[in-house]
Biopython code that builds the backbone (N, CA, C, O; Angstrom):
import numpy as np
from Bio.PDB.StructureBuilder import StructureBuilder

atoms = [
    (1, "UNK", "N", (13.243, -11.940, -1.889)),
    (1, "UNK", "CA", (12.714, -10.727, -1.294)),
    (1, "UNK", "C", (12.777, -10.845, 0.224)),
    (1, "UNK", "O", (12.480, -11.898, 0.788)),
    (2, "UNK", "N", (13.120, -9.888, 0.796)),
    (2, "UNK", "CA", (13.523, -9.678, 2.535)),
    (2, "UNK", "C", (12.255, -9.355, 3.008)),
    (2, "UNK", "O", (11.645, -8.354, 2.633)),
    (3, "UNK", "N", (11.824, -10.179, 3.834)),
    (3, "UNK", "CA", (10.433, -10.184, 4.906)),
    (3, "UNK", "C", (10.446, -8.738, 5.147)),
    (3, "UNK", "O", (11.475, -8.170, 5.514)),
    (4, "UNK", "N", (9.259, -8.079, 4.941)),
    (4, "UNK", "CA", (8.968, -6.501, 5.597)),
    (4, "UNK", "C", (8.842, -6.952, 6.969)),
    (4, "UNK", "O", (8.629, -8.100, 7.358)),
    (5, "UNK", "N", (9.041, -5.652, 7.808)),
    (5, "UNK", "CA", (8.447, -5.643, 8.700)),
    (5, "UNK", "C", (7.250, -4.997, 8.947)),
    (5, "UNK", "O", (6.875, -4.694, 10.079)),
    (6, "UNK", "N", (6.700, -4.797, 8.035)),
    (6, "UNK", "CA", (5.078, -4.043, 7.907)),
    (6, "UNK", "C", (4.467, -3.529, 5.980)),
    (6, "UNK", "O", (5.052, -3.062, 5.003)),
    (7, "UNK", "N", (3.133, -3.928, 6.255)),
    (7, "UNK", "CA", (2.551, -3.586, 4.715)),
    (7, "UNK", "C", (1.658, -2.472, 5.041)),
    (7, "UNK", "O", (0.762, -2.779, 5.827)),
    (8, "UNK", "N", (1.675, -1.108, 4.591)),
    (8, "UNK", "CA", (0.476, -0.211, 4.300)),
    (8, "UNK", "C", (0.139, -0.529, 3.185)),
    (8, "UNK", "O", (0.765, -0.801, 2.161)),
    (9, "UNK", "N", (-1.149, -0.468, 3.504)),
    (9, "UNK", "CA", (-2.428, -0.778, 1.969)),
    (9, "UNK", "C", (-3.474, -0.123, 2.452)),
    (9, "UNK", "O", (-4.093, -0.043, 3.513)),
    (10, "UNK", "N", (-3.509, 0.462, 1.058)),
    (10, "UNK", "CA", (-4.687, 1.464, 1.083)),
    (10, "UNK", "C", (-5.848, 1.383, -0.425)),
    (10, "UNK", "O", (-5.473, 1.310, -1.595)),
    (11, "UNK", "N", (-6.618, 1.406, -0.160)),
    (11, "UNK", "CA", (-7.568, 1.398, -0.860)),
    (11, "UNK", "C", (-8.145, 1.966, -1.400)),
    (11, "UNK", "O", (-8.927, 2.682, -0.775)),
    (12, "UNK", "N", (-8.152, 2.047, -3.200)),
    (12, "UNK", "CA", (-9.347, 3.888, -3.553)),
    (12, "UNK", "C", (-10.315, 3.378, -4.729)),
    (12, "UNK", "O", (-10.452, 2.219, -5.120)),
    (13, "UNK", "N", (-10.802, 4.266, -5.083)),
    (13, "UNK", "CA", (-11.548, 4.014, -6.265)),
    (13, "UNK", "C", (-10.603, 4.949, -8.229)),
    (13, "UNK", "O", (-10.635, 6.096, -8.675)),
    (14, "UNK", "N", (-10.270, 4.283, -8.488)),
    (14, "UNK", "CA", (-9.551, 4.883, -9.783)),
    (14, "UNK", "C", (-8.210, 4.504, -9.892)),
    (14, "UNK", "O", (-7.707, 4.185, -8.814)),
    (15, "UNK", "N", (-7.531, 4.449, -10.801)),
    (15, "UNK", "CA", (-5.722, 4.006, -10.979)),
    (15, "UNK", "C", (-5.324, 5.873, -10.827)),
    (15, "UNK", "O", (-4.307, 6.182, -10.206)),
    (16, "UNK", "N", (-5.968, 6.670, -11.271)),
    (16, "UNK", "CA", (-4.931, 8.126, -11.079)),
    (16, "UNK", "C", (-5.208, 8.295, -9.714)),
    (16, "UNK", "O", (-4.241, 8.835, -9.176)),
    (17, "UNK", "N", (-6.123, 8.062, -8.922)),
    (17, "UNK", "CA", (-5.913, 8.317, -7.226)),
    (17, "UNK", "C", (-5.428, 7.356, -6.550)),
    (17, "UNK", "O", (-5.388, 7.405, -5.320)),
    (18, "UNK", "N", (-4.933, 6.214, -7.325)),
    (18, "UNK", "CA", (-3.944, 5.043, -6.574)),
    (18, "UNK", "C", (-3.116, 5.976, -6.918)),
    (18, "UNK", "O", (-2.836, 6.632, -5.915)),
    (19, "UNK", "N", (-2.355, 6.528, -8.243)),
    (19, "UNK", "CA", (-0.904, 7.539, -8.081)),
    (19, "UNK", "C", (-0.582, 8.579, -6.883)),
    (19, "UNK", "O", (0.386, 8.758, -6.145)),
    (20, "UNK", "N", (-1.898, 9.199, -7.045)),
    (20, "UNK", "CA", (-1.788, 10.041, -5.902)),
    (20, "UNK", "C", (-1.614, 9.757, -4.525)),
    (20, "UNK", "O", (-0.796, 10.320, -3.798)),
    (21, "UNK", "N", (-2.665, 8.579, -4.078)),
    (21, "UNK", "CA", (-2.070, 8.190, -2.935)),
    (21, "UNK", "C", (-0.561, 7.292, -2.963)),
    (21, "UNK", "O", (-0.231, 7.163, -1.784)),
    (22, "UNK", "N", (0.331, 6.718, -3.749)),
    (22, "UNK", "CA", (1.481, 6.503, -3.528)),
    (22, "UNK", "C", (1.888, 7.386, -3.440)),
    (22, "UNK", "O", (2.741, 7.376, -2.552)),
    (23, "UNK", "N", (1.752, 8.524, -4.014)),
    (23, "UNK", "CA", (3.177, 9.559, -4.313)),
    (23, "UNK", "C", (3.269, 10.301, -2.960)),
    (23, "UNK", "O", (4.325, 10.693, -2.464)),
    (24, "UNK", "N", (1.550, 10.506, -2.209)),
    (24, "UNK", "CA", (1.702, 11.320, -0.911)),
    (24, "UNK", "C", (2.412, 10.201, 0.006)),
    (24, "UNK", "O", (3.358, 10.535, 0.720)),
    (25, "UNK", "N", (2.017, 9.063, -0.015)),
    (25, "UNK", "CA", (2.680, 7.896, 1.250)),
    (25, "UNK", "C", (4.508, 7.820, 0.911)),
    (25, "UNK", "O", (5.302, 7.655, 1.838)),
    (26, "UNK", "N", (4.900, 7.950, -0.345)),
    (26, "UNK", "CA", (6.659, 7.555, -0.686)),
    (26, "UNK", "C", (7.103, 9.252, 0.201)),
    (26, "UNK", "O", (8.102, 9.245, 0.920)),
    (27, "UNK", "N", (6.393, 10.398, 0.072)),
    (27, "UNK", "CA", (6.531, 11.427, -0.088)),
    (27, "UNK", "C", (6.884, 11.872, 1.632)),
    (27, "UNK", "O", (7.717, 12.664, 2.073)),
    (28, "UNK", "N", (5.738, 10.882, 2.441)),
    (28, "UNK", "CA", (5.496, 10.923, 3.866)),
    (28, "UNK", "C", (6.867, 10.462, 4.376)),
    (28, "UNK", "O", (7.697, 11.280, 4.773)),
    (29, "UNK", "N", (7.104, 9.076, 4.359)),
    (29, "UNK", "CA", (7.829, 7.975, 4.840)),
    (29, "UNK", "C", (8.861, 7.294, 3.464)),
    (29, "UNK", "O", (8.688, 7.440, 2.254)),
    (30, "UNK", "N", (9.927, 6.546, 4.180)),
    (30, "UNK", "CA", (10.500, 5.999, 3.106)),
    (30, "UNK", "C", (9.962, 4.273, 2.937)),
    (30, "UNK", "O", (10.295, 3.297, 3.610)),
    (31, "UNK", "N", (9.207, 4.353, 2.005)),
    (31, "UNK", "CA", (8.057, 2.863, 1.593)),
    (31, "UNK", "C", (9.002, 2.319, 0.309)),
    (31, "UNK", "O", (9.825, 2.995, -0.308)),
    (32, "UNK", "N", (8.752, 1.310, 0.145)),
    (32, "UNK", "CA", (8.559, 0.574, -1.051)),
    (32, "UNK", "C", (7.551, 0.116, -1.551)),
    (32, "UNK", "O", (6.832, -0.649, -0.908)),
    (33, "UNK", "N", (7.257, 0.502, -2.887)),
    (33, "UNK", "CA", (6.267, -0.204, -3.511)),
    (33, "UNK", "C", (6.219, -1.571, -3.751)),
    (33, "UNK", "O", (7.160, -2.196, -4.242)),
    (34, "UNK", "N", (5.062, -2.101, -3.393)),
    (34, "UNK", "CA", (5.237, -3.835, -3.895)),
    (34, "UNK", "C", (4.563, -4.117, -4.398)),
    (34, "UNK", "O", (4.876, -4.901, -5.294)),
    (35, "UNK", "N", (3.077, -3.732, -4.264)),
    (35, "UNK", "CA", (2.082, -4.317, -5.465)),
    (35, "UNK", "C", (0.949, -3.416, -5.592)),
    (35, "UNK", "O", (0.753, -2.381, -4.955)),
    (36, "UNK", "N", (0.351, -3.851, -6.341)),
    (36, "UNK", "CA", (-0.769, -2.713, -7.051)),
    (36, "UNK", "C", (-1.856, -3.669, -7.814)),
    (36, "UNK", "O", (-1.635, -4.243, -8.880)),
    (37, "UNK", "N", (-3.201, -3.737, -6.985)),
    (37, "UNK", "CA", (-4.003, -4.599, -7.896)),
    (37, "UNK", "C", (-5.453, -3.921, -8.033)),
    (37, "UNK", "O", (-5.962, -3.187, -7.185)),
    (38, "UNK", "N", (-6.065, -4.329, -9.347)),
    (38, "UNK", "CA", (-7.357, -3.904, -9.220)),
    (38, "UNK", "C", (-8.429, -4.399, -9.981)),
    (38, "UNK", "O", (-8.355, -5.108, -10.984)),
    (39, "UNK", "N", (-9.370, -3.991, -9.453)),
    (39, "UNK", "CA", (-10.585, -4.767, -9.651)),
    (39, "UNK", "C", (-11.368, -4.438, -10.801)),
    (39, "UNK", "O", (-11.031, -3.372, -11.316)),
    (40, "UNK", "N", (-12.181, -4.954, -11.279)),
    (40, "UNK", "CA", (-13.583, -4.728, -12.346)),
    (40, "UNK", "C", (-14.265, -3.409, -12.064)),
    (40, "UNK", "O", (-14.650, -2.620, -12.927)),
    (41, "UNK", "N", (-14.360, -3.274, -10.856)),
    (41, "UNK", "CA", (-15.294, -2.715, -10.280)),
    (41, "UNK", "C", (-14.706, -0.772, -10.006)),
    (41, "UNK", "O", (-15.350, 0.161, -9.526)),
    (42, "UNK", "N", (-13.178, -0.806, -10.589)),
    (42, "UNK", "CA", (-12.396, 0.048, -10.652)),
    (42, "UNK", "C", (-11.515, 0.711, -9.012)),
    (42, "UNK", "O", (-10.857, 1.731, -8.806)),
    (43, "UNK", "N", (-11.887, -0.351, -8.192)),
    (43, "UNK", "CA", (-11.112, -0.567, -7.180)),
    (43, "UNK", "C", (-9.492, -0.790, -7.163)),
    (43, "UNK", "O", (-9.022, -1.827, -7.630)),
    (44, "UNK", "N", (-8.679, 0.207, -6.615)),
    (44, "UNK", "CA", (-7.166, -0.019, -7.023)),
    (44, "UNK", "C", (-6.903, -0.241, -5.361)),
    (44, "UNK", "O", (-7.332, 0.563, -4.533)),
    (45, "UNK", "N", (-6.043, -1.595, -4.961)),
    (45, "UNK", "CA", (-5.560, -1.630, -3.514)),
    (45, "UNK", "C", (-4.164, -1.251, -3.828)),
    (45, "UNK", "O", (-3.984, -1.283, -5.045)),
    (46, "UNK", "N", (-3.316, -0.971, -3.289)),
    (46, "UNK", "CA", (-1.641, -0.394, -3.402)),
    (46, "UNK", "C", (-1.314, -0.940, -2.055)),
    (46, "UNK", "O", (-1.887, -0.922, -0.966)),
    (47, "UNK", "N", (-0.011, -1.511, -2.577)),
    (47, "UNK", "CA", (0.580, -2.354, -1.130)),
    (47, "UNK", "C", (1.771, -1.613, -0.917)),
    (47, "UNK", "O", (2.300, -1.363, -2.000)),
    (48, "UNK", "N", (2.616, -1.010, 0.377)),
    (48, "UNK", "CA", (4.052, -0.568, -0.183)),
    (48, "UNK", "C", (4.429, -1.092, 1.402)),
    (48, "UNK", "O", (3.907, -0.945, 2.507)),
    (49, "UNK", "N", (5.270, -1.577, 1.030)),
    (49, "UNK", "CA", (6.454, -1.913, 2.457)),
    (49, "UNK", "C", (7.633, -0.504, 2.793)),
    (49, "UNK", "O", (7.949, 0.605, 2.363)),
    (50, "UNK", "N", (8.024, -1.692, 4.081)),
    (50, "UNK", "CA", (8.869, -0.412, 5.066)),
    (50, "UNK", "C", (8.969, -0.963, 6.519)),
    (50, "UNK", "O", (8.908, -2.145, 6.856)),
    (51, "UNK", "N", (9.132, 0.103, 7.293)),
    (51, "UNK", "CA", (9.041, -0.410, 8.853)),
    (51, "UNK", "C", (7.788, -0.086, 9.321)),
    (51, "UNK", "O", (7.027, 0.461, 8.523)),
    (52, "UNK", "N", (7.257, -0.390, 10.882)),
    (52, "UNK", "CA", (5.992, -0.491, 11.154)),
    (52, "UNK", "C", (6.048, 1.120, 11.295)),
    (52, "UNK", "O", (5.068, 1.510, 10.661)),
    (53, "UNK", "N", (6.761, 2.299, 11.851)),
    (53, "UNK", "CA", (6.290, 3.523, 12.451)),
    (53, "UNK", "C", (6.551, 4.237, 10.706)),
    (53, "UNK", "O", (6.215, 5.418, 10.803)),
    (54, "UNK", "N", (6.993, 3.956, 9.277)),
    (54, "UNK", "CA", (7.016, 4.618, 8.266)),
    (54, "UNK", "C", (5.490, 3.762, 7.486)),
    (54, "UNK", "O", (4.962, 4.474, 6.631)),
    (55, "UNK", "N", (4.962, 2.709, 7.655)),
    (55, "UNK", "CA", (3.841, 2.463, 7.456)),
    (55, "UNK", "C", (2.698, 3.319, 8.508)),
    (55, "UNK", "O", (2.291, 4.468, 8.338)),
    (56, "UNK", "N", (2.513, 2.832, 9.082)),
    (56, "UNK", "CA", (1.769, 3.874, 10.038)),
    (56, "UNK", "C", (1.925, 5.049, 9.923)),
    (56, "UNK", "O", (1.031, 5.573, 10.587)),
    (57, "UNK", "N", (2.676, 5.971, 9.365)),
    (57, "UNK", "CA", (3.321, 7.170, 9.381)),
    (57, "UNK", "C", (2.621, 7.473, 7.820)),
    (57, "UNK", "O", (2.321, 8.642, 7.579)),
    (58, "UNK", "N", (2.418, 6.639, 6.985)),
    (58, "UNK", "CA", (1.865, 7.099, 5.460)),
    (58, "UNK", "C", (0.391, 6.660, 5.408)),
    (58, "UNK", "O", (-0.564, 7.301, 4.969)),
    (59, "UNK", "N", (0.409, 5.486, 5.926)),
    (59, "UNK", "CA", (-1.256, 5.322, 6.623)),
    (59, "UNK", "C", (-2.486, 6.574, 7.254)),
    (59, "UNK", "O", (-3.691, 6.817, 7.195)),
    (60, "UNK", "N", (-1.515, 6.983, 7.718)),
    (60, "UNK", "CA", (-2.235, 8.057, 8.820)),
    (60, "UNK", "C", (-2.192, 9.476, 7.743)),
    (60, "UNK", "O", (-2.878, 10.496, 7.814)),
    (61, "UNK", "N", (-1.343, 9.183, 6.951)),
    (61, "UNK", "CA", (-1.062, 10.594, 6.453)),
    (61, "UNK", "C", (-2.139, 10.698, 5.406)),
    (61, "UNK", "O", (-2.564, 11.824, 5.149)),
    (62, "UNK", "N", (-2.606, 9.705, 4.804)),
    (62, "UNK", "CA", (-3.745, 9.352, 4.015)),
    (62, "UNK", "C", (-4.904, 9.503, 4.804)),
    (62, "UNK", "O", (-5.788, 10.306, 4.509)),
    (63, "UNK", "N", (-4.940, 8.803, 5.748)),
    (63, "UNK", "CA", (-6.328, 9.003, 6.459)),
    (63, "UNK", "C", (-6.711, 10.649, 7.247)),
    (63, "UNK", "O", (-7.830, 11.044, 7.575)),
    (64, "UNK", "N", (-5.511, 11.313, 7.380)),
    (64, "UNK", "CA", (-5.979, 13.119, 7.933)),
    (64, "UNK", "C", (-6.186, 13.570, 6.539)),
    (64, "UNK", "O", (-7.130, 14.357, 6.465)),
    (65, "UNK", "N", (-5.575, 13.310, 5.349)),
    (65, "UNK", "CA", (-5.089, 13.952, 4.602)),
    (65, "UNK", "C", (-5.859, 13.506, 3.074)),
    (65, "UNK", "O", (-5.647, 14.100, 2.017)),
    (66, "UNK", "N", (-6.542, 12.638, 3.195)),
    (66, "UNK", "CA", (-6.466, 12.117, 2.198)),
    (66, "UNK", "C", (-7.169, 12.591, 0.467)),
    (66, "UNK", "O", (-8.186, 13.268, 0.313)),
    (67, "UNK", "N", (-6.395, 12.079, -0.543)),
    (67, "UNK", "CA", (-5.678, 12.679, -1.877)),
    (67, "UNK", "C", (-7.636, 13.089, -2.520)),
    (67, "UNK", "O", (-8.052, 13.987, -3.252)),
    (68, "UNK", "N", (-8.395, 11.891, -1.774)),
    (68, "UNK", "CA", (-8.943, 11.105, -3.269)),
    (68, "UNK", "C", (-10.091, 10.708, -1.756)),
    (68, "UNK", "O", (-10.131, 11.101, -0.590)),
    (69, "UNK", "N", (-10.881, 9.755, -2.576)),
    (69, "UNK", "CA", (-12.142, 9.004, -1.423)),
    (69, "UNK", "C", (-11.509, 8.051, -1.358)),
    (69, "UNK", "O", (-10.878, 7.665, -2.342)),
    (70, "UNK", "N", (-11.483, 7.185, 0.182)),
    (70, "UNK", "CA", (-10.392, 6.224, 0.043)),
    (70, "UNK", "C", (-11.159, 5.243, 0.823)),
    (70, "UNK", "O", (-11.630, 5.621, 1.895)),
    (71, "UNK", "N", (-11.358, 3.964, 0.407)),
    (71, "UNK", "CA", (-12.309, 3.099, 0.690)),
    (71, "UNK", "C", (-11.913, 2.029, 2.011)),
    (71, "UNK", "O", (-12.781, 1.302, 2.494)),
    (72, "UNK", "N", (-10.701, 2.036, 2.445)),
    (72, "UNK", "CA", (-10.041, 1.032, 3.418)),
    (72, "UNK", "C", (-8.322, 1.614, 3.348)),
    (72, "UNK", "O", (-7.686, 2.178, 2.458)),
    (73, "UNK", "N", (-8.072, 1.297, 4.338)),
    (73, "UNK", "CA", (-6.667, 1.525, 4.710)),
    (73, "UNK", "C", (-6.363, 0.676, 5.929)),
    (73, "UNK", "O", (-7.218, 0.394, 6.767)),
    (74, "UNK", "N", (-4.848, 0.206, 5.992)),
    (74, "UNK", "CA", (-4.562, -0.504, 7.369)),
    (74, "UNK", "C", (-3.059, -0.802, 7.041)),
    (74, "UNK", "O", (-2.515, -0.799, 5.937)),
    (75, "UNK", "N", (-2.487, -1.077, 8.361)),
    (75, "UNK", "CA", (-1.278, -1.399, 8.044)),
    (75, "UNK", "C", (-1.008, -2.864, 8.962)),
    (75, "UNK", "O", (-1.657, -2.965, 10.004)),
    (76, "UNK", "N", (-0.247, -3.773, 8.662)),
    (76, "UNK", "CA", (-0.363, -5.152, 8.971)),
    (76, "UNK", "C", (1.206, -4.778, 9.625)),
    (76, "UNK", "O", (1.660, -3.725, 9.177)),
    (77, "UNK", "N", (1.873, -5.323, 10.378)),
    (77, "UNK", "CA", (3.011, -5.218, 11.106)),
    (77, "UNK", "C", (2.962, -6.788, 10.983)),
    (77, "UNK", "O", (2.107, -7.628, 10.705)),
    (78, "UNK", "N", (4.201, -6.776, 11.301)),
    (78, "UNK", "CA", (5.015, -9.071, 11.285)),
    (78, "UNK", "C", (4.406, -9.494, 10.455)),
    (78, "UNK", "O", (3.766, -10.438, 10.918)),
    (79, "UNK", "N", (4.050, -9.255, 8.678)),
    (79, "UNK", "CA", (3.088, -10.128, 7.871)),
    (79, "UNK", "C", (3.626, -11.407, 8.065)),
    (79, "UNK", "O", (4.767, -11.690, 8.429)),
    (80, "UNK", "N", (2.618, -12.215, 7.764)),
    (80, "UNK", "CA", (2.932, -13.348, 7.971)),
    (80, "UNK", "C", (3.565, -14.377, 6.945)),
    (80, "UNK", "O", (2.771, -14.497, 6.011)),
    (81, "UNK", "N", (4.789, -15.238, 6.740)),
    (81, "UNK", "CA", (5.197, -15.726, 5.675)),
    (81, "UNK", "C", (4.041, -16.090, 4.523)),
    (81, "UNK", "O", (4.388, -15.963, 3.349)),
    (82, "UNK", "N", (2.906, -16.464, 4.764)),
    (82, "UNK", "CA", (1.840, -16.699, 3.451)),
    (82, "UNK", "C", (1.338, -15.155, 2.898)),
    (82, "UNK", "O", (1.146, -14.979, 1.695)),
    (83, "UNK", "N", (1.099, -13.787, 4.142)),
    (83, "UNK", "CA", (0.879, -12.687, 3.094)),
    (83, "UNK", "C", (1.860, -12.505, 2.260)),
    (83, "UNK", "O", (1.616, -12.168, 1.101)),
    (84, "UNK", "N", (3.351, -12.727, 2.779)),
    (84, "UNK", "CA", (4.708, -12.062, 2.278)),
    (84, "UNK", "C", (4.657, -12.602, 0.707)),
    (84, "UNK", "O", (4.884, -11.903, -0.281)),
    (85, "UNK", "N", (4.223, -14.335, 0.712)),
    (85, "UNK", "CA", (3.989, -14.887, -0.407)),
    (85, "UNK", "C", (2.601, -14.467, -1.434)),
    (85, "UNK", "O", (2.674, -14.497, -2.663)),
    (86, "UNK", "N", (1.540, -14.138, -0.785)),
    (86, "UNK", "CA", (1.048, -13.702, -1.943)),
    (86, "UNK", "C", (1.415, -11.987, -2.314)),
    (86, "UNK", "O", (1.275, -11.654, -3.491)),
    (87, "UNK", "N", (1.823, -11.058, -1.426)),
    (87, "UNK", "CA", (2.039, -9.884, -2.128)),
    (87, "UNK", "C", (3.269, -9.768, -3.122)),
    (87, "UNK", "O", (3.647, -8.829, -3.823)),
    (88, "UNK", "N", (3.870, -11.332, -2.898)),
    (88, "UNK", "CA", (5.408, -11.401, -3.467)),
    (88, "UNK", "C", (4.315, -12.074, -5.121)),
    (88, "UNK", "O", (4.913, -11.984, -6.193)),
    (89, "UNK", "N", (3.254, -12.506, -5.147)),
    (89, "UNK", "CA", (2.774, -12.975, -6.207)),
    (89, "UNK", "C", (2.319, -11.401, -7.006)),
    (89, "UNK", "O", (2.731, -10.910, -8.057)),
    (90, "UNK", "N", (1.542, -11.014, -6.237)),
    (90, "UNK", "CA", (0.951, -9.954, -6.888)),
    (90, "UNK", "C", (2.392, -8.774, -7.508)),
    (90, "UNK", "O", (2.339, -8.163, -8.575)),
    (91, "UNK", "N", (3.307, -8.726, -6.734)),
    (91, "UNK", "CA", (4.438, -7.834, -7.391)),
    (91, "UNK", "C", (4.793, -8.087, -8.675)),
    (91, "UNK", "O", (5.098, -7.283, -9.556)),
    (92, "UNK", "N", (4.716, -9.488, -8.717)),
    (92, "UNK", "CA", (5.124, -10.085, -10.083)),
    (92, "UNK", "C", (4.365, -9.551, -11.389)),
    (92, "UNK", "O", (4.632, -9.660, -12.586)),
    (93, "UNK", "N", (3.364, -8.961, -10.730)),
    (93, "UNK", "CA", (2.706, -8.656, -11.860)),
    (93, "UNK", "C", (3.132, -6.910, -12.569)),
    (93, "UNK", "O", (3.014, -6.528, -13.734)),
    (94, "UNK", "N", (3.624, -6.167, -11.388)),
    (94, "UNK", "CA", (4.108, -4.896, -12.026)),
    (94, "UNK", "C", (5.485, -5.145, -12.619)),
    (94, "UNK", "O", (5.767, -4.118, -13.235)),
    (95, "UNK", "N", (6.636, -6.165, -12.743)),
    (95, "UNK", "CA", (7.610, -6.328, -13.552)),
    (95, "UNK", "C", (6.975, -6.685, -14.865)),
    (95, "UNK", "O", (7.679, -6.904, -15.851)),
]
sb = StructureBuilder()
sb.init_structure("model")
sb.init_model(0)
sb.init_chain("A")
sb.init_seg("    ")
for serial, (resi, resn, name, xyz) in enumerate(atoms, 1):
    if name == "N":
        sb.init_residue(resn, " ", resi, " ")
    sb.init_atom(name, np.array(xyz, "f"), 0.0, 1.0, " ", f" {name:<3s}", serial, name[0])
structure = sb.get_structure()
């Protein structure tokens, strides 16, 4: 897998408003999806790569806009080879 140059992750409560917020962020910018994890607690985080101004660009579009109640959002620019490795763990899990 080719080092991003940036991760938007965003944060909601439910798996159908994790859909929604991917579909508005792929919809914004051209992202890739990479991982999708969630909690007990019915917390869904969604990770999608890209460049830093199409992360920021679906980031933001969530935060004016957003689908659903959305609990955290941010976008990380230069991840660092150990995030690259664990979001490269967590992908493994949507194949």
């Amino acid at each position: 897998m080719k080092k991003p140059e940036a991760y938007a992750m965003v944060e909601i409560l439910g798996a159908a408003n994790a859909v929604q917020v991917v579909d508005q962020m792929v919809k914004c910018a051209t992202l890739d999806m990479c991982a999708w994890e969630t909690t007990c607690g019915g917390h869904a985080t969604v990770i999608l790569a890209g460049e830093v101004s199409a992360c920021k660009a679906a980031v933001d579009s969530i935060r004016e806009n957003p689908p659903c109640e959305v609990t955290g959002a941010c976008v990380i620019s230069g991840p660092s080879d150990e995030l690259v490795l664990v979001v490269s763990e967590l992908a493994k899990k949507l194949k």
